[in-house]
N, C-alpha and C positions, 0 to 999 in steps of 0.2 A: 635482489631488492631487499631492504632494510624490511622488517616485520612491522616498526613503525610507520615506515611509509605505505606497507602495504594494506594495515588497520585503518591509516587515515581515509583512502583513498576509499576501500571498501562500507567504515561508515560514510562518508560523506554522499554516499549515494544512496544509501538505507535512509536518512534523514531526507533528502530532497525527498524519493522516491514516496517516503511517508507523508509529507507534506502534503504532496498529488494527490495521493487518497482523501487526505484527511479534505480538502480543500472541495475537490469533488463531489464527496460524501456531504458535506454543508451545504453548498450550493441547491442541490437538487432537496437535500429537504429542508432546505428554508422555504423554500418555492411549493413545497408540498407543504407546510404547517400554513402558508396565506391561504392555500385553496381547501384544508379541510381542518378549520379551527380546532373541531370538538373533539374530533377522532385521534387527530395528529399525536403522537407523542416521541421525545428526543431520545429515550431510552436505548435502544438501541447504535444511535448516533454515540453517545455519552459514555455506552460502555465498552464499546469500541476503540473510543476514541480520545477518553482523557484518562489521565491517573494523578486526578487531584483530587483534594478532600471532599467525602461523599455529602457531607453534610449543607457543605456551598453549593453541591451538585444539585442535591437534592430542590433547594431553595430556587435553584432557576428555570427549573425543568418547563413550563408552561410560559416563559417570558423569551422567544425567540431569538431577540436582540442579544440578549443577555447571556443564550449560549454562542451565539455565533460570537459572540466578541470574546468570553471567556477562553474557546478553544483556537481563537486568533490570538491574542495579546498577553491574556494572563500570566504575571514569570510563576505565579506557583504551579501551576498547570503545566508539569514536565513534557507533555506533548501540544502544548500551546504551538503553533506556527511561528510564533516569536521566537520559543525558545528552541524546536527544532532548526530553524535555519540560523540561529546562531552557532549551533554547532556543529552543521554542516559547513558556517564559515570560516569554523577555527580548524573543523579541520582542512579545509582546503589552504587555509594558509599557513600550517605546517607542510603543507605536500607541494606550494605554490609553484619551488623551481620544475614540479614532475608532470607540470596539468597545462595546458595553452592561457595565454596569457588572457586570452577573449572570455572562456569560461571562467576563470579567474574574475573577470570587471562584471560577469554576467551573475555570477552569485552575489556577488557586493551589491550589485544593482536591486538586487531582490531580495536581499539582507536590511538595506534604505527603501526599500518599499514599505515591506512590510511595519518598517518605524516610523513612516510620514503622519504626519497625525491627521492631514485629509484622509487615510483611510478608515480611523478610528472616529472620524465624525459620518462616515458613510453608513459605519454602523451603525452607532448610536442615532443619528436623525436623518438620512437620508436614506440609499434603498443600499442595504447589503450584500444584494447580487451584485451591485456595480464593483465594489470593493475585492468581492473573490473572484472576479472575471477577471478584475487589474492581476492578482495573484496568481491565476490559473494562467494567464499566458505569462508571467516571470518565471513557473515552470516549464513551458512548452518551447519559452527562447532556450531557458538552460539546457534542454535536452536537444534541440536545434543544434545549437552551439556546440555540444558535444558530440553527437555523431559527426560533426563537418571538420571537427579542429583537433582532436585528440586520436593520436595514435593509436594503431592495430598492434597491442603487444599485450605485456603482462597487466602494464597501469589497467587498461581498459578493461582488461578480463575481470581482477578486483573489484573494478567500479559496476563492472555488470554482473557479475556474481552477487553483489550487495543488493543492486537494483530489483533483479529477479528474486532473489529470496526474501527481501522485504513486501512485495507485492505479491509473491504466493502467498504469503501470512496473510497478509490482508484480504486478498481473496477467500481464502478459507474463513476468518475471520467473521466477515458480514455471512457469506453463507449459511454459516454455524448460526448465528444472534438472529439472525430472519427467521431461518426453520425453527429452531426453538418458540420463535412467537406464536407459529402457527400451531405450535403443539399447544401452547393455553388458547388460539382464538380461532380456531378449525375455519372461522367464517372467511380471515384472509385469506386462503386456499382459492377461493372463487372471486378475488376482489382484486381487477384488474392496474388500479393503481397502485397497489401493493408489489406487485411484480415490476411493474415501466420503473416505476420508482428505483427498486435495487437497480433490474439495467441500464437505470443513465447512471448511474453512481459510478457502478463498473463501467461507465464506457462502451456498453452491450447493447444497446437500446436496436442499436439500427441493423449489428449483424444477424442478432436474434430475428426479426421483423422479416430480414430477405432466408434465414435457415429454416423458419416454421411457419406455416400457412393456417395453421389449425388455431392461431389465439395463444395467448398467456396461460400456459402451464407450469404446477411449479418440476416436474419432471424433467419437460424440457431447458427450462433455467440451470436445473442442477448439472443437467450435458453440458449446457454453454461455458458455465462458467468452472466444472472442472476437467471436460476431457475434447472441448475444442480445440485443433490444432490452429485455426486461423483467430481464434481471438488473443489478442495480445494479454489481456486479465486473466486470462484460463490456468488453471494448476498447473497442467499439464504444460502448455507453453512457457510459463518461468521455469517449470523442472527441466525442461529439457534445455533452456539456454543454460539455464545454471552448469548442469553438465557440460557444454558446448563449451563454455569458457571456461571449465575447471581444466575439463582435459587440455587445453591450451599452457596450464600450469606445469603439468609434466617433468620432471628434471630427474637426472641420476642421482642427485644430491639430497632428495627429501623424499624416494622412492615407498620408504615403508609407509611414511604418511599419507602419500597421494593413494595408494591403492584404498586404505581404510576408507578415506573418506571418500575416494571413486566410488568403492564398495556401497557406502551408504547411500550414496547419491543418485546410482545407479538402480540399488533396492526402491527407493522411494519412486523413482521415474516408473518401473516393471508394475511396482502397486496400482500406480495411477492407471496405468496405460492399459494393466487388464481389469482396470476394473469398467463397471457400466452403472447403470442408473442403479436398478434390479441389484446389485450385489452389493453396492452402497445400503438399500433401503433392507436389506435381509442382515446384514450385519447393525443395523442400526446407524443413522444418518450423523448422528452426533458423534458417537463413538467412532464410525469412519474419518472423521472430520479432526476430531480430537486426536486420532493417531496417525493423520498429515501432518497435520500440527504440530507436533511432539516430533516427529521426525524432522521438521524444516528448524525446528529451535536445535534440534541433535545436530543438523550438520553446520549451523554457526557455531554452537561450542564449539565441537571438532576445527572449525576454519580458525577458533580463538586461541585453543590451543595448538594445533601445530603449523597456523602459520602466522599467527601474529604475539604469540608470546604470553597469553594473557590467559595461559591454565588455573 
């Protein structure tokens, strides 16, 4: 496979996959700043979640509206929803003859969602939830559409390699900006909507609820969401498909490269997999988090340079 086609394939599902999040992550605390005005703040969300100027950021921080549309439409806002799925559609239509033709009409479709200007009036004067639920399922068809219609080979492995590594990031991500809050306001610790909160974000709400009996702890969150094998948002579950599908990549022909980054792949999966709550909180939770992180950005480099050309 062309290094080009294999870049395309591999962002275009980093971008979708970030959308989900981002899309997610909105939703659930738009729906949290209605129920707790005073307390509520986007900080979190925002740093997460945009890299546009701090200054406009700054300026809409307490106007709800104002960020959910910012981080939907805005073109200066590189991580806009706007702007990520436009380039999730350019690159699918460099790679168009390599992808089913249905996913193909099913990103376009959600490329003209996202630009209909009824959803831009849902935000601005209507209810916003309604708006990212229309988005949240033009992600849930694409990923439909995708397990049903695209091949079990290299293309797919790409696209889920991208997928899983963009969403470990992200998992680590919110974990890291939560716990940090709780180190300035100890009081979150014991404040139940604090925690429901991050797990509907992550999608976690319901399996947390049937894995723990004993209530919202932040202990048990940090199990769920980095060394459950059955939740699909867990570190540990991206690391380990990402593996899954790398070794799929295997060839005589790029032997010295695959092993490197097997190598690193494999180191980061062993980290995860022996560590526990306890040896995250004795090394320091940040610094644990910070050096997942730095290892998941290390093995895209590696994927950019040796197999898509882009040293």
């Amino acid at each position: 496979m062309l290094s080009r086609v294999a870049s395309s394939l591999y962002w275009l599902s980093r971008y979708v996959e970030r959308s989900d999040g981002i899309l997610r992550m909105l939703k659930i605390n738009y729906a949290s700043s209605q129920d707790t005005i005073h307390e509520f703040t986007w900080d979190p969300v925002i740093r997460i979640s945009s890299g546009g100027d701090e200054e406009e950021i700054s300026a809409m921080k307490n106007d709800s509206r104002a960020v959910v549309e910012y981080l939907l439409f805005d073109r200066e806002n590189p991580n806009s929803i706007l702007n990520i799925i436009t380039l999730a559609r350019e690159n699918a239509r460099s790679v168009q003859e390599h992808i089913a033709k249905d996913l193909w009409q099913c990103l376009n479709e959600y490329y003209h969602t996202v630009k209909d200007p009824k959803l831009l009036w849902h935000v601005q004067k209507g209810d916003p939830i309604t708006a990212l639920d229309i988005l949240i399922k033009q992600v849930m068809l694409y990923y439909g559409t995708a397990e049903s219609t695209m091949e079990r080979g290299e293309i797919r492995s790409f696209m889920n390699i991208g997928k899983y590594l963009e969403r470990s990031i992200q998992s680590v991500d919110i974990l890291d900006i939560k716990f940090i809050s709780i180190s300035n306001n100890p009081d979150l610790l014991t404040d139940t909507s604090y925690w429901k909160h991050l797990l509907l974000s992550l999608g976690g709400y319901e399996l947390y609820l049937k894995s723990y009996r004993e209530g919202f702890g932040a202990e048990n969150v940090l199990e769920l969401v980095m060394l459950n094998h059955d939740f699909p948002r867990s570190a540990i579950y991206s690391v380990n498909n990402i593996q899954r599908y790398f070794e799929r990549l295997k060839s005589e022909k790029n032997l010295e490269h695959y092993s490197s980054l097997s190598f690193n792949i494999g180191r980061l999966n062993s980290n995860i997999t022996y560590s526990s709550v306890y040896s995250m909180k004795e090394e320091g939770l940040h610094n644990y988090l910070v050096k997942v992180r730095s290892e998941l950005f290390g093995i895209g480099n590696l994927l950019n340079e040796y197999y898509f050309a882009n040293s």
